[in-house]
C-alpha positions in Angstrom: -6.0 -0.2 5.3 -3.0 -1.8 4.5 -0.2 0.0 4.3 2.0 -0.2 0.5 5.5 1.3 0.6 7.6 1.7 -3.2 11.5 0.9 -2.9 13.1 4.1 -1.3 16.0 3.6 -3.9 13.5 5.3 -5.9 14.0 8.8 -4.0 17.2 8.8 -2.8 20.0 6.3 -1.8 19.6 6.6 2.0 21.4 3.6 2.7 24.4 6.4 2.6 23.3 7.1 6.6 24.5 3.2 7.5 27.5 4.9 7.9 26.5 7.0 10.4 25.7 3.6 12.6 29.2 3.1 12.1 30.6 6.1 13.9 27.7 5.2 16.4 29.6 1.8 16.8 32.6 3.5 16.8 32.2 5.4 19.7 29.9 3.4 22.0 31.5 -0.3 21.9 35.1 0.4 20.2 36.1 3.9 22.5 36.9 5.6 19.7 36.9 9.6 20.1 37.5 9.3 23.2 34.6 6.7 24.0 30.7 7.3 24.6 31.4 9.3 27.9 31.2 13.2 26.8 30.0 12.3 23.2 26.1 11.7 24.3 24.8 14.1 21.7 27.3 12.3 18.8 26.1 8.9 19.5 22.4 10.1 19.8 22.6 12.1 16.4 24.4 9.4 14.4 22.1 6.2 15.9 18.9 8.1 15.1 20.6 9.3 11.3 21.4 5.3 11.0 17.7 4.0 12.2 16.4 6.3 8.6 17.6 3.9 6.5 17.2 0.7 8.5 13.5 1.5 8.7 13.5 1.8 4.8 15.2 -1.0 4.6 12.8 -3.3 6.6 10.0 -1.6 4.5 11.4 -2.8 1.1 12.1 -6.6 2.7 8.4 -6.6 3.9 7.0 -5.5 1.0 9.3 -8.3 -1.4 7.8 -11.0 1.2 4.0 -9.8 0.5 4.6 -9.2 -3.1 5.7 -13.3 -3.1 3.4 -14.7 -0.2 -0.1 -12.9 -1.6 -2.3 -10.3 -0.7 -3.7 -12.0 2.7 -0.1 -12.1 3.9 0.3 -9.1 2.8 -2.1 -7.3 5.5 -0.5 -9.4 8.3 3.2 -8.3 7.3 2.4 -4.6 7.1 0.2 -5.0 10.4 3.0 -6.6 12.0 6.3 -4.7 10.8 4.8 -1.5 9.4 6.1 0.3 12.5 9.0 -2.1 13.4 11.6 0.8 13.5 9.8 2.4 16.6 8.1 -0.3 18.0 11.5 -1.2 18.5 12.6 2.0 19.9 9.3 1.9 22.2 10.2 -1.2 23.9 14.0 -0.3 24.6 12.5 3.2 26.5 10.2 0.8 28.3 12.9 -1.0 29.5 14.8 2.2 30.5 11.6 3.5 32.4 11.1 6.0 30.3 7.2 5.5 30.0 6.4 9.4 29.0 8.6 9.5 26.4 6.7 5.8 25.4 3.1 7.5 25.4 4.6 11.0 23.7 5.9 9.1 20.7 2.8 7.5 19.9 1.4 10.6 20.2 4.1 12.1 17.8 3.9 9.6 15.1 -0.1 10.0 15.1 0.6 14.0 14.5 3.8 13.5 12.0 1.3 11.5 9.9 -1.7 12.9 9.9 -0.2 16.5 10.2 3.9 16.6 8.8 3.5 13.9 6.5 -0.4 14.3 4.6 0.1 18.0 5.2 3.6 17.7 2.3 1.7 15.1 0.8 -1.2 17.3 -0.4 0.7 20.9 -0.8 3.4 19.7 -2.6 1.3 16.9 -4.5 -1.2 19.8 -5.2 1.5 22.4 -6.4 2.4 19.9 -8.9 -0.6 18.2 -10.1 -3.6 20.8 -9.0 -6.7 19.8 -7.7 -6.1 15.8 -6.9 -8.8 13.3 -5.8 -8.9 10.2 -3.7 -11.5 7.3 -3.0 -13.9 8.8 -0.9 -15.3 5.8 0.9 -11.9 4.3 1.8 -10.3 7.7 3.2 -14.0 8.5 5.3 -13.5 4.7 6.6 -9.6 5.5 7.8 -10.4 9.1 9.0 -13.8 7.2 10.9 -11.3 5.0 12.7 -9.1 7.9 13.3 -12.0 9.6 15.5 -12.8 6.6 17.1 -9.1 5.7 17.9 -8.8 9.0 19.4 -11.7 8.6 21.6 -10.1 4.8 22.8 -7.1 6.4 24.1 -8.6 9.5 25.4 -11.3 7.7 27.9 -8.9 6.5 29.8 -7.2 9.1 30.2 -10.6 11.5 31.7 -11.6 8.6 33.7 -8.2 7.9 35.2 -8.6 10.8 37.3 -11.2 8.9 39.5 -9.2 6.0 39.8 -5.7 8.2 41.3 -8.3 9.9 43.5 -8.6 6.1 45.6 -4.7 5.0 44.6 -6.2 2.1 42.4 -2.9 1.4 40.1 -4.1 -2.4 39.7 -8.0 -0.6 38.0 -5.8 1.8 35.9 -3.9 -1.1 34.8 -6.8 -3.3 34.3 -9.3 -0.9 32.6 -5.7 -0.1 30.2 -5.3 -3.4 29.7 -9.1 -3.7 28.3 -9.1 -0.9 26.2 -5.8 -2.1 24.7 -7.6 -5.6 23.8 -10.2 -3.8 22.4 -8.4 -1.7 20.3 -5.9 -4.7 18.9 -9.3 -7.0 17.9 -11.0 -3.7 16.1 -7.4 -3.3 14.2 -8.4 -7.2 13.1 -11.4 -6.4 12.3 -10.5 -3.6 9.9 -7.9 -5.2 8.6 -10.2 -8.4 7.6 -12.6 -5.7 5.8 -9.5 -3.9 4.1 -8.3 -7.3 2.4 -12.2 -8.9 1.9 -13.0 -5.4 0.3 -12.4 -5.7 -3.4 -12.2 -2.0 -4.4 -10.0 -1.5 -2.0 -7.6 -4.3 -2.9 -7.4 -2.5 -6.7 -6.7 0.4 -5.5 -3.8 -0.1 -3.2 -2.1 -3.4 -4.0 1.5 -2.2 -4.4 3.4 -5.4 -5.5 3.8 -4.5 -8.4 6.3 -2.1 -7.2 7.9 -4.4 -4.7 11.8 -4.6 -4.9 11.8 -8.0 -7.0 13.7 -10.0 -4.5 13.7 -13.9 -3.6 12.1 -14.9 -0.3 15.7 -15.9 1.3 17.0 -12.6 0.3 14.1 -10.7 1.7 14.3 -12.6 4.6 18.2 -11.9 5.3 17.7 -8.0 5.3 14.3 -8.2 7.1 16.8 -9.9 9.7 19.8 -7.4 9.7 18.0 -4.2 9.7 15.7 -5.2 12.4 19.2 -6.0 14.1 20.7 -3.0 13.5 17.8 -1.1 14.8 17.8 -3.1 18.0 21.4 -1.9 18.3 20.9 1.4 17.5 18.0 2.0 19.2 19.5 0.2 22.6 22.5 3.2 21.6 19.1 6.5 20.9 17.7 5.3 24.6 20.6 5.4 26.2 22.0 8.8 25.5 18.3 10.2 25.6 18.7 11.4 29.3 22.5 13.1 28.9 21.0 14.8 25.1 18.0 16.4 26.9 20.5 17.6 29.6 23.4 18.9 26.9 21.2 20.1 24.8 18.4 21.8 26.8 15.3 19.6 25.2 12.9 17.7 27.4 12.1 14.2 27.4 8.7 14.7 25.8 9.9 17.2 23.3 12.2 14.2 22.1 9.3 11.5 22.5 6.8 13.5 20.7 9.0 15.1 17.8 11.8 13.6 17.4 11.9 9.5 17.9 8.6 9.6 15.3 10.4 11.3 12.8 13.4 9.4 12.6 11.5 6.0 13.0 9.0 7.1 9.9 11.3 9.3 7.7 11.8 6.3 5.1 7.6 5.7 4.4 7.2 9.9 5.0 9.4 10.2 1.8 7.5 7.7 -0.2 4.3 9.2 0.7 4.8 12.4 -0.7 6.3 11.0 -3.7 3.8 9.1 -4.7 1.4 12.3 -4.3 3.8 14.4 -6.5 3.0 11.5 -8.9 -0.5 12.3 -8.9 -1.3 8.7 -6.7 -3.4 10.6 -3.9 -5.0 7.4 -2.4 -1.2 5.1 -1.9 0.0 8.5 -0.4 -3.3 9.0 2.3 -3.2 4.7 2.5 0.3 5.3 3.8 -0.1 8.6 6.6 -3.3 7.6 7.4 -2.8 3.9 7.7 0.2 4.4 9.7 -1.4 6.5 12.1 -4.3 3.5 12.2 -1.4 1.3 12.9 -0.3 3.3 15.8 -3.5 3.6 17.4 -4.9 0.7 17.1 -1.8 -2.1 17.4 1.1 -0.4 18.5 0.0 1.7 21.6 -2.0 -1.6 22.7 0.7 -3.7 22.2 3.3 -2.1 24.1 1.2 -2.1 27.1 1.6 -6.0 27.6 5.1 -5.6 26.5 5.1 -3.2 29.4 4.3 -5.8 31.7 7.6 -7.5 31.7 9.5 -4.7 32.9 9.1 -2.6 36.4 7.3 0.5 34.7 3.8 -0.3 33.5 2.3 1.5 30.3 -0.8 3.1 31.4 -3.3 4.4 28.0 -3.4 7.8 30.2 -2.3 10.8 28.6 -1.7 14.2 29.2 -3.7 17.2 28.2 -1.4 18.3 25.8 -1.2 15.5 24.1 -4.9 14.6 24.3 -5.4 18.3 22.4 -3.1 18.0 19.5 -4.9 14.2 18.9 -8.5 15.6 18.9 -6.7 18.5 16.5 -5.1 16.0 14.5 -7.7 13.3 13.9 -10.8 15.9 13.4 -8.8 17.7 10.5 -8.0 14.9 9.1 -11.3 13.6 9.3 -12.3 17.3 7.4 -10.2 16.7 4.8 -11.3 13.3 3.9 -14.7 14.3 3.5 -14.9 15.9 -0.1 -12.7 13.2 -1.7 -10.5 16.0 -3.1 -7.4 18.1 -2.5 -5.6 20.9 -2.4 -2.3 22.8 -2.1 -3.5 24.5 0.5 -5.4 22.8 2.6 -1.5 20.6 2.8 0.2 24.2 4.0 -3.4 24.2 6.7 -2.1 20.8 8.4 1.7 21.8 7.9 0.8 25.2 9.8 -0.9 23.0 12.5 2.3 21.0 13.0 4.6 23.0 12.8 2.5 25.2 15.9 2.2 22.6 18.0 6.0 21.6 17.3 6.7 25.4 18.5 4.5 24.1 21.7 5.9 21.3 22.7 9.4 22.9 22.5 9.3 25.9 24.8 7.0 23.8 26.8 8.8 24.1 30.4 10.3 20.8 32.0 7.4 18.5 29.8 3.9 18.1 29.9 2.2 16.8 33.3 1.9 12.7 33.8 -2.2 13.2 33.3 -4.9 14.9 33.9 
């Protein structure tokens, strides 16, 4: 279930969008343009443009370490920094308050996965190579997990009526607290069977395509892109609230559409590569395995970061959001069944996306806190 990434230099030189966390810079600390007051949207644009290449960045240093360290360390490196980019965004909302924008971005990177980014993954990968096939056991494994995750973070949420009813925030905080534990130790779990599982080692051990860097050198840019996102993403939080007001969006349209998409656009672009090249089982290892990641280590994990700041992280989500998951996780569970693909059932997911995309956009003043 690890997650393999190939250098992004092979696709496109994004590192071109570091100079959009210039202007960002520009504006915010150095006045320039007449300073950040007024320019809201500018800085929000250009810090989100510069986190795309940061996150790639961070990808190719994690993948150089695993490729010198070994396989074992490997699985811990993608479990820990496979998501850096919006962790890292995640924890600067927590800080800001902004706990439904927290809970509609995990939401929104589960969908841009298992819906945006398998859904090009497959059409265009099918438009290309025809009819493609994937190990069957390992994709019926993720999209298991992917039912099950879905479940995790959906009893809370029905059950959390009962417990609003009697004003018991210290239960809904314990019983999210458990289900969080649980969920972190059955990540474990499945990523101990992913490495001990030889089949599964041959099939997706990517080191081979690992930028060939030396451990001091991967270490330096695993250290000054995770910077730069901390910057940036301390500039994306703060001109989230003046953006949704300028611009007419909501907080949850930007949570569950927007801060996904700029965290993951690096590993979306190398997952429909790699299908184009006919390498079905990398390209579902990476949506699929990212969406795992999500589920099961980064929702859990942010709510115990949660608890050093005033706003705690509740695993209680709306129905809205509870809807596109069961949508999202059952299809994808659908199309991992057969072991094959097609162009078209990529265009099914994309068509799914794109109308729930349509939803959460004219969606009036954001979804309700719960159910």
């Amino acid at each position: 279930m690890t997650t393999t990434r190939f250098p992004i230099s092979r696709l496109l030189n994004l590192n071109l969008l570091l100079l959009a966390g210039l202007v960002a810079i520009a504006v915010e600390w150095l006045g320039l343009l007449g300073g950040a007051h007024g320019n809201e949207v500018l800085i929000f644009a250009t810090s989100a443009l510069a986190i795309i290449p940061l996150a790639g960045l961070i990808g190719q240093a994690t993948e150089a370490l695993a490729s010198r360290l070994g396989s074992q360390i490997s699985g811990l490196l993608n479990a820990t920094l496979g998501n850096a980019a919006e962790l890292i965004i995640t924890i600067f909302a927590l800080r800001a308050g902004l706990t439904e924008l927290v809970k509609a971005s995990i939401v929104g990177s589960i969908l841009g996965n298992l819906l945006l980014v398998a859904g090009f993954s497959l059409l265009l990968g099918g438009l290309k190579q025809g009819r493609q096939t994937f190990n069957q056991r390992q994709a019926g494994m993720n999209a298991t997990l992917l039912v099950l995750a879905f479940l995790a973070l959906a009893i809370p949420s029905l059950f959390d009526a009962a417990l609003v009813e009697v004003n018991a925030l210290q239960s809904e905080l314990l019983f999210s607290e458990g289900v969080a534990i649980i969920l972190i130790a059955l990540y474990g779990l499945s990523l101990l069977y992913a490495l001990r599982d030889p089949e599964n080692r041959t099939a997706h051990h990517g080191g081979e395509h690992a930028p060939q860097w030396s451990v001091s050198r991967a270490a330096a840019v695993l250290a000054a892109a995770t910077l730069g996102i901390v910057i940036m993403s301390e500039f994306l939080v703060s001109s989230v609230e003046p953006v949704v007001e300028q611009l007419g969006w909501t907080e949850f349209f930007v949570g569950i559409i927007i801060v996904p998409i700029v965290g993951n656009v690096a590993e979306h672009l190398v997952a429909v590569q790699v299908a184009m090249k006919n390498q079905m089982d990398l390209s579902l290892n990476i949506s699929l395995g990212s969406s795992l990641q999500v589920a099961l280590f980064v929702a859990p994990v942010l709510v115990f970061i949660s608890l050093l700041f005033q706003n705690k992280l509740l695993l209680v989500f709306n129905p809205y959001e509870l809807i596109a998951l069961s949508a999202a996780s059952f299809i994808a569970a659908l199309v991992a069944l057969d072991g094959e693909s097609n162009w078209l059932e990529g265009a099914m997911l994309l068509a799914v996306y794109l109308i729930l995309a349509l939803a959460f956009f004219v969606l009036p003043g954001g979804a309700p806190a719960a159910l």
